[in-house]
DOKOLZA-133233 format. One record per atom (N, C-alpha, C): x, y, z; residue number from 1; residue in three letters. Coordinates in pm, 1 decimal. Each point is the difference from the previous one (the first is absolute). Example, Ala and Ser with C-alpha at 12.3 -4.5 7.8 and 13.67 -1.06 7.14 Angstrom:
2
<rec east="1319.0" north="-569.0" up="780.0" k="1" r="ala"/>
<rec east="-89.0" north="119.0" up="0.0" k="1" r="ala"/>
<rec east="90.0" north="120.0" up="0.0" k="1" r="ala"/>
<rec east="-35.0" north="105.0" up="-72.0" k="2" r="ser"/>
<rec east="82.0" north="119.0" up="6.0" k="2" r="ser"/>
<rec east="-77.0" north="109.0" up="73.0" k="2" r="ser"/>
//
This chain:
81
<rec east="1299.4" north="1501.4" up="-491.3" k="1" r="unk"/>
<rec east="-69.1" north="-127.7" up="-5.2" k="1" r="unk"/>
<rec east="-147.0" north="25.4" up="-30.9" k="1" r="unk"/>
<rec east="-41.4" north="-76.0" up="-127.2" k="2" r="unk"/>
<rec east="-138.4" north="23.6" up="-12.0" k="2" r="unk"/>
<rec east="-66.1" north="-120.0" up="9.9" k="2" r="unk"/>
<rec east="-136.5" north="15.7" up="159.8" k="3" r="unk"/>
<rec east="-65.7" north="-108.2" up="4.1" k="3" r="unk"/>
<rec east="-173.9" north="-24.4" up="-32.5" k="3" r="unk"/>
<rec east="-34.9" north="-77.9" up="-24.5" k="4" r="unk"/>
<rec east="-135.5" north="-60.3" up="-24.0" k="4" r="unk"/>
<rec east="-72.9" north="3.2" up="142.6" k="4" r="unk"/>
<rec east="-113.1" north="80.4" up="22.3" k="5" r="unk"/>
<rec east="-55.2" north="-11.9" up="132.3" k="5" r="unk"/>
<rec east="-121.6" north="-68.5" up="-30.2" k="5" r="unk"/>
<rec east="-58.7" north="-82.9" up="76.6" k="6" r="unk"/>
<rec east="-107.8" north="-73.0" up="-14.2" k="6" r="unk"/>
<rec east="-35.7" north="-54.6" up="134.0" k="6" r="unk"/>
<rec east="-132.1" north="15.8" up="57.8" k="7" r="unk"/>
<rec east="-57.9" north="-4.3" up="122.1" k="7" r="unk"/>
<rec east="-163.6" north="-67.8" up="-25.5" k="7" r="unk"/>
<rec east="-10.6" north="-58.2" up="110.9" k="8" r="unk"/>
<rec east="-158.2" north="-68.3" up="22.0" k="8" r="unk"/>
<rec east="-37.4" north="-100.4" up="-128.1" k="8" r="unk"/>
<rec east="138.3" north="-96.9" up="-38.0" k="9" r="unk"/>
<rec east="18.6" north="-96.0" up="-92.3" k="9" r="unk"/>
<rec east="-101.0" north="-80.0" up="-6.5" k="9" r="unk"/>
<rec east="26.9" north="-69.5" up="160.4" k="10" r="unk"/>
<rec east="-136.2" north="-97.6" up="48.0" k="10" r="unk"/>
<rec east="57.8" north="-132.3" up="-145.4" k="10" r="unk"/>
<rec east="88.9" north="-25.3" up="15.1" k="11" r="unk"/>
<rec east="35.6" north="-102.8" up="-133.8" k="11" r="unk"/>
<rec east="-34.6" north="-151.8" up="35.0" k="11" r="unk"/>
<rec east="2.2" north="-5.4" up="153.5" k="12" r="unk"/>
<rec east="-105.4" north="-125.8" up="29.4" k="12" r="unk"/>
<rec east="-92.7" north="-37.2" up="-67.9" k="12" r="unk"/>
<rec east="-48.6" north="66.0" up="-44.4" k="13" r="unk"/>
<rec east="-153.6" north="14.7" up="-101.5" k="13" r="unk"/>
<rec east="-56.3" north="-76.2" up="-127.0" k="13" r="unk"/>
<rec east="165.9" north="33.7" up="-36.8" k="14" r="unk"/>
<rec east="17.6" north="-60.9" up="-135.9" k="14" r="unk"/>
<rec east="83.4" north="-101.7" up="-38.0" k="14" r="unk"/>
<rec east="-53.5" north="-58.2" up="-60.5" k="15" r="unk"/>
<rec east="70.5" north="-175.2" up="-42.9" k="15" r="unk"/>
<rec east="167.3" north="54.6" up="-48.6" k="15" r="unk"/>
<rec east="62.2" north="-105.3" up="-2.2" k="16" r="unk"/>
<rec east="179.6" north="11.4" up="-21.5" k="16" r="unk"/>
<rec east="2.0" north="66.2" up="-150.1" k="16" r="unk"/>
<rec east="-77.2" north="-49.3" up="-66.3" k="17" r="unk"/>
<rec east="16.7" north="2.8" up="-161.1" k="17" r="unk"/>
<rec east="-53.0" north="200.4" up="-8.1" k="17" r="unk"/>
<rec east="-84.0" north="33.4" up="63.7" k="18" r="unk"/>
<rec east="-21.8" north="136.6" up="26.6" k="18" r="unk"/>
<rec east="100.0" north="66.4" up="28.4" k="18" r="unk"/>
<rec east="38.9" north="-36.4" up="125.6" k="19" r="unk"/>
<rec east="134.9" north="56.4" up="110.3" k="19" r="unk"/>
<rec east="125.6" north="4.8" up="-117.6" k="19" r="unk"/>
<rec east="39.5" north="-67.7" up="-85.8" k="20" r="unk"/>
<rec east="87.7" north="-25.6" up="-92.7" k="20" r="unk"/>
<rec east="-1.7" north="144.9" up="-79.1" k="20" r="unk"/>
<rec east="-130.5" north="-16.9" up="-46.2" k="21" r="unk"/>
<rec east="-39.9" north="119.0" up="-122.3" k="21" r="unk"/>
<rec east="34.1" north="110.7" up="74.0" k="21" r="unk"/>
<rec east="-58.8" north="15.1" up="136.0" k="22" r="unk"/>
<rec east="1.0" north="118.4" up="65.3" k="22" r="unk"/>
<rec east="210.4" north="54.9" up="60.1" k="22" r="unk"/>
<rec east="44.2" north="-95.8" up="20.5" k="23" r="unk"/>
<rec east="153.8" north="32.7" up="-8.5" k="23" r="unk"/>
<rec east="73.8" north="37.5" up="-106.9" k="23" r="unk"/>
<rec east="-88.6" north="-79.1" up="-114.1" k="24" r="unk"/>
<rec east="113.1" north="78.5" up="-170.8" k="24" r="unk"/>
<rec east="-49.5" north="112.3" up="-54.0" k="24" r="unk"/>
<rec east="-96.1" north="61.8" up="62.0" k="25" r="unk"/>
<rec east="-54.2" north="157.1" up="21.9" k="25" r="unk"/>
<rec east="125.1" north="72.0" up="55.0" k="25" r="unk"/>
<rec east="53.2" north="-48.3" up="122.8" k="26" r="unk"/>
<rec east="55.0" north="68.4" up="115.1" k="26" r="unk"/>
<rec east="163.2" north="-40.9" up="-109.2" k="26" r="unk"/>
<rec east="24.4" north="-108.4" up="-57.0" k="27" r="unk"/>
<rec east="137.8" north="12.1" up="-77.6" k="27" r="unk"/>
<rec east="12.4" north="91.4" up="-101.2" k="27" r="unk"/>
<rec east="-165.6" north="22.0" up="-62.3" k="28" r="unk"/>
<rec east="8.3" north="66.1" up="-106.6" k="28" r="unk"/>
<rec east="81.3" north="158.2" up="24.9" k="28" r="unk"/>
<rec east="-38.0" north="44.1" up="105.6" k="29" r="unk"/>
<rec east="5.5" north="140.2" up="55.4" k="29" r="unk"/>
<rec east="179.6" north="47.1" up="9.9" k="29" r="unk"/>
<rec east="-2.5" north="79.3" up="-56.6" k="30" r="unk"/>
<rec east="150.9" north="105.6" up="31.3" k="30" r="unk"/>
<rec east="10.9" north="34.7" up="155.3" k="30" r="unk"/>
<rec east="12.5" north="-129.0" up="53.0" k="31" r="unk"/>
<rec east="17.2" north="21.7" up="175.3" k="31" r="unk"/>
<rec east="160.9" north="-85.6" up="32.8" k="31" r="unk"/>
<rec east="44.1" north="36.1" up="61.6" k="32" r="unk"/>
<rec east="126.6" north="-38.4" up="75.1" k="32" r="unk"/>
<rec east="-67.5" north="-133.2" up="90.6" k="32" r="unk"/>
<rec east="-130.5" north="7.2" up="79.8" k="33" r="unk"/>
<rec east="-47.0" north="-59.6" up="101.5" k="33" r="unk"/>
<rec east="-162.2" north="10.0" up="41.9" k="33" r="unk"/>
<rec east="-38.8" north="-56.1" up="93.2" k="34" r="unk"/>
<rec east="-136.2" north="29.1" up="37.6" k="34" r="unk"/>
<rec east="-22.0" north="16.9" up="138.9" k="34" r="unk"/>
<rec east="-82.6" north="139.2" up="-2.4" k="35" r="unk"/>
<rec east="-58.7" north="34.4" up="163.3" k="35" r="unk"/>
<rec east="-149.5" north="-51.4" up="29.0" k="35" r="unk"/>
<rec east="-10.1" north="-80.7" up="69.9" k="36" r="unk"/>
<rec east="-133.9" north="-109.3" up="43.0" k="36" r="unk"/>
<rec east="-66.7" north="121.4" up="141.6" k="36" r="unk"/>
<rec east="-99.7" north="73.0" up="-12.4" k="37" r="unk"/>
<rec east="-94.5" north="89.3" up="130.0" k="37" r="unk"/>
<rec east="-47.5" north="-104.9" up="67.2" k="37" r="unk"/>
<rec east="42.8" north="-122.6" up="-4.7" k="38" r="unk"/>
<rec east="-119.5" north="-47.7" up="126.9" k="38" r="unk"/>
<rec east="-118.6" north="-113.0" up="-99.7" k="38" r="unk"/>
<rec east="-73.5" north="-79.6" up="48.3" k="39" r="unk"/>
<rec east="-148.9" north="-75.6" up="-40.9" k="39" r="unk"/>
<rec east="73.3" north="-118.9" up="-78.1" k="39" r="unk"/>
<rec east="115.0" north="-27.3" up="16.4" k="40" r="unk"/>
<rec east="48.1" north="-97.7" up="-122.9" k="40" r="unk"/>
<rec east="-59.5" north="-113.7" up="-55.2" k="40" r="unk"/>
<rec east="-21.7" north="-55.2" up="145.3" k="41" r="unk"/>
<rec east="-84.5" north="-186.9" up="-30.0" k="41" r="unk"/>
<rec east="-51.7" north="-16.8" up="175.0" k="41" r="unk"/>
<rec east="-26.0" north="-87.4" up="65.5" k="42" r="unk"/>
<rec east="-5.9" north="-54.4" up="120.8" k="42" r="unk"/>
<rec east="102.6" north="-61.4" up="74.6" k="42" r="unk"/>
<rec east="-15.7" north="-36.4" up="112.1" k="43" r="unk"/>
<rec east="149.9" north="-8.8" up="61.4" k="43" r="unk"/>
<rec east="-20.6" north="-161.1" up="-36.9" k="43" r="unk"/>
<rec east="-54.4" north="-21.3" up="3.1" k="44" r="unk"/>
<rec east="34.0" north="-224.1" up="-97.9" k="44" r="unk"/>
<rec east="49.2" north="18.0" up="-110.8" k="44" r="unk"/>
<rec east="-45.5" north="89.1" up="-102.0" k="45" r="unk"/>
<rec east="49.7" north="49.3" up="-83.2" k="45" r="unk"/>
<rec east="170.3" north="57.4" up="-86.8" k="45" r="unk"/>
<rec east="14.2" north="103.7" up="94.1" k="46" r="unk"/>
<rec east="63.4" north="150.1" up="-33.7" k="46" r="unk"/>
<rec east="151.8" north="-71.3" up="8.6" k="46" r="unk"/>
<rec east="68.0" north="-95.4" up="58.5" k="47" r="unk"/>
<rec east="130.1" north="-69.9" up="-30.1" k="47" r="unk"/>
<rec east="26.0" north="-37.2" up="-167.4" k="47" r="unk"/>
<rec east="-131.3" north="-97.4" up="-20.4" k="48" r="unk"/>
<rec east="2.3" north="-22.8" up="-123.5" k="48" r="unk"/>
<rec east="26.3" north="51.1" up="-121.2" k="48" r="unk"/>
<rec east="-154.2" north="117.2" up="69.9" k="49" r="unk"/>
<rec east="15.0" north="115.7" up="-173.6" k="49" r="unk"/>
<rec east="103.9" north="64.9" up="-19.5" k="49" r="unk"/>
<rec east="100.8" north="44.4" up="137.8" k="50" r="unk"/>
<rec east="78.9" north="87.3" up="-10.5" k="50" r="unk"/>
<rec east="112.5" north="-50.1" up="-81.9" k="50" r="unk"/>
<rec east="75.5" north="-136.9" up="88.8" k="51" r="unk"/>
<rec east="87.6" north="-93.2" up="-68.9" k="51" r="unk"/>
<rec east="-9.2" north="3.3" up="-167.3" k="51" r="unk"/>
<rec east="-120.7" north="-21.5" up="-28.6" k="52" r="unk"/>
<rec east="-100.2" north="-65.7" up="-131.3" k="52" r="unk"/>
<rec east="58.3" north="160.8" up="-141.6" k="52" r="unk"/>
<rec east="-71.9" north="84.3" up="110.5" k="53" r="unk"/>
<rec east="39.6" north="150.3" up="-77.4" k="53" r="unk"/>
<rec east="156.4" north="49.2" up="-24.6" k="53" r="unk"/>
<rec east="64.2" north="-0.6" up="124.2" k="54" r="unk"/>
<rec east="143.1" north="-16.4" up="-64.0" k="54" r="unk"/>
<rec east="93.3" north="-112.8" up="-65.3" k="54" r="unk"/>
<rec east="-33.2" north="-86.9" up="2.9" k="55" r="unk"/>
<rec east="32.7" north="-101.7" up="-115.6" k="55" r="unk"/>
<rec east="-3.7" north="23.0" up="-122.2" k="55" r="unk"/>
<rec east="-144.4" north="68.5" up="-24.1" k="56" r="unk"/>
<rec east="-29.4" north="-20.8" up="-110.0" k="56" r="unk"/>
<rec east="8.0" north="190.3" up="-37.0" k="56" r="unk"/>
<rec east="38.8" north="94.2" up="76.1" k="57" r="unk"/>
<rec east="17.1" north="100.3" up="-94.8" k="57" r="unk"/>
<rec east="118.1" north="54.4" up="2.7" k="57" r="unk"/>
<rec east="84.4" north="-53.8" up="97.3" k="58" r="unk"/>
<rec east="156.8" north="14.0" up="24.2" k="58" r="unk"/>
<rec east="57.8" north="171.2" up="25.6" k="58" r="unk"/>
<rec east="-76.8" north="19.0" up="65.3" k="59" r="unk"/>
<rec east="-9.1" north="165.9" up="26.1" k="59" r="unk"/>
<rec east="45.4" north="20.7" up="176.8" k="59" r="unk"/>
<rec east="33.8" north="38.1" up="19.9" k="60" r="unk"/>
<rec east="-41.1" north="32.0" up="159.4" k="60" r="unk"/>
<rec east="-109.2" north="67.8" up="64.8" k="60" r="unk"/>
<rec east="-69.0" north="-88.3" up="98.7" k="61" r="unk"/>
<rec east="-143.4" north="68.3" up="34.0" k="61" r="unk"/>
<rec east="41.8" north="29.3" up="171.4" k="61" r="unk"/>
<rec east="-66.4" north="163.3" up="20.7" k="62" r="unk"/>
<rec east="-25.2" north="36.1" up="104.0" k="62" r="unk"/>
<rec east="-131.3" north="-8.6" up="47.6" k="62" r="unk"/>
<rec east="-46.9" north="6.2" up="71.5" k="63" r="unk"/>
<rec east="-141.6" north="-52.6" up="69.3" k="63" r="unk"/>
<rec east="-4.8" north="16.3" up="166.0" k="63" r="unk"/>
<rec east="-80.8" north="40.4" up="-2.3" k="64" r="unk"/>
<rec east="-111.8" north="8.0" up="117.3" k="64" r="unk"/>
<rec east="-99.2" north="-28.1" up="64.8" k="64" r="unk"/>
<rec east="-35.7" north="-126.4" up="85.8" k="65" r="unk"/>
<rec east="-147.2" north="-49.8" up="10.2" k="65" r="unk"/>
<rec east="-104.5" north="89.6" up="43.2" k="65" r="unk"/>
<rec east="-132.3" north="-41.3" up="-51.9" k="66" r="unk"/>
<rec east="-123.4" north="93.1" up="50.7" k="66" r="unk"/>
<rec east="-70.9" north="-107.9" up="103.9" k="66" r="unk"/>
<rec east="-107.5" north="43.6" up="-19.8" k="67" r="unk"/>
<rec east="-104.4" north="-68.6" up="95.5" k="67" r="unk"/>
<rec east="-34.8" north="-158.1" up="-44.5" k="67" r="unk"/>
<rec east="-29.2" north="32.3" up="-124.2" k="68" r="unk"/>
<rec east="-34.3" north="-151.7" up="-65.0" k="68" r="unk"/>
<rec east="72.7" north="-93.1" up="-10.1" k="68" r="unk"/>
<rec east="166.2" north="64.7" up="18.2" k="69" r="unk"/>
<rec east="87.2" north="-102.2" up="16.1" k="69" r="unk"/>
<rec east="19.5" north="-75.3" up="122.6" k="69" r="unk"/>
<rec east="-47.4" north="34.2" up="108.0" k="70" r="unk"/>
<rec east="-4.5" north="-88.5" up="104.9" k="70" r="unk"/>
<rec east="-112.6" north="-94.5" up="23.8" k="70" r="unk"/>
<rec east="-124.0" north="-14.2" up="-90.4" k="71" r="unk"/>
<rec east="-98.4" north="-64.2" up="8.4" k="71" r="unk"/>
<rec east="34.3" north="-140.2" up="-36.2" k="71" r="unk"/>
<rec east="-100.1" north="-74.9" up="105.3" k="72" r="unk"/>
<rec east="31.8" north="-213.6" up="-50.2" k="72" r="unk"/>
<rec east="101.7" north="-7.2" up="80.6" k="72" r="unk"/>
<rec east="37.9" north="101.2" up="76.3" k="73" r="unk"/>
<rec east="153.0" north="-78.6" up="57.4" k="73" r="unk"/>
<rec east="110.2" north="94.3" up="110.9" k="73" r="unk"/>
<rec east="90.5" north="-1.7" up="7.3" k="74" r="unk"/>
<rec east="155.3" north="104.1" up="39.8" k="74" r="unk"/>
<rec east="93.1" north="7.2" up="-122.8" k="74" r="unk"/>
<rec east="41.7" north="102.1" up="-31.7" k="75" r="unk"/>
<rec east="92.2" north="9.8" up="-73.7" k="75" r="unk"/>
<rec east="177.3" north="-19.8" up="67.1" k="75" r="unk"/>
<rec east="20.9" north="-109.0" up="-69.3" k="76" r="unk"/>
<rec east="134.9" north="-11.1" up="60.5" k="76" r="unk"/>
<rec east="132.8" north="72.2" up="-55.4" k="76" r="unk"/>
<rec east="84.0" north="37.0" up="-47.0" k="77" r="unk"/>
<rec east="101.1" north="46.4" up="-13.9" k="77" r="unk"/>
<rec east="74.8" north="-42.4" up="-93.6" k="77" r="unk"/>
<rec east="32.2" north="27.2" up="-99.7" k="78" r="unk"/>
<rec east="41.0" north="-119.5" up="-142.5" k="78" r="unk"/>
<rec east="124.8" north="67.3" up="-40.3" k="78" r="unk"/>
<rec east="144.6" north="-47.5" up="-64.4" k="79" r="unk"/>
<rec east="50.0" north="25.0" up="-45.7" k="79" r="unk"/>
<rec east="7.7" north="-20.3" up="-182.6" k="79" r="unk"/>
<rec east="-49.9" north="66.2" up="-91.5" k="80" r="unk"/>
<rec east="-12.3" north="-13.1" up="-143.5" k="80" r="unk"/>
<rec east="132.9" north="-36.2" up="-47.5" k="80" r="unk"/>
<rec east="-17.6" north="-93.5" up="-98.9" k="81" r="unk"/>
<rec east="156.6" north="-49.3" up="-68.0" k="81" r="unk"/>
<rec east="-49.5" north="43.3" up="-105.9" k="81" r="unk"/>
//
């Protein structure tokens, strides 16, 4: 299995139309899937982008929260469809 690692995203940051561009990077890639280190978005956030990111790159993402992901909030527990 070959995966795409990408860490300290911080994709909160950037408007949807960014976040878009920045996922057909991650389709472009000869990866099976994607490994997320942690920093993704904020915890008001990080449901969204995540949902948002596998929708739209149809890959399977593994991931790990960092520090920044618990900021603005608690991170609750999500199941990805």
């Amino acid at each position: 299995m070959k995966l795409t690692w990408i860490t300290d995203v911080h994709l909160n940051f950037l408007e949807k139309d960014e976040r878009i561009d920045f996922y057909h990077t991650l389709i472009a890639t000869d990866s099976n899937g994607v490994l997320i280190s942690g920093d993704i978005a904020e915890a008001i956030s990080i449901e969204l982008i995540l949902k948002e990111m596998a929708s739209t790159i149809q890959k399977p993402i593994y991931f790990v929260l960092g520090s920044h992901d618990y900021y603005r909030g608690s991170v609750k527990m999500c199941a990805l469809k």
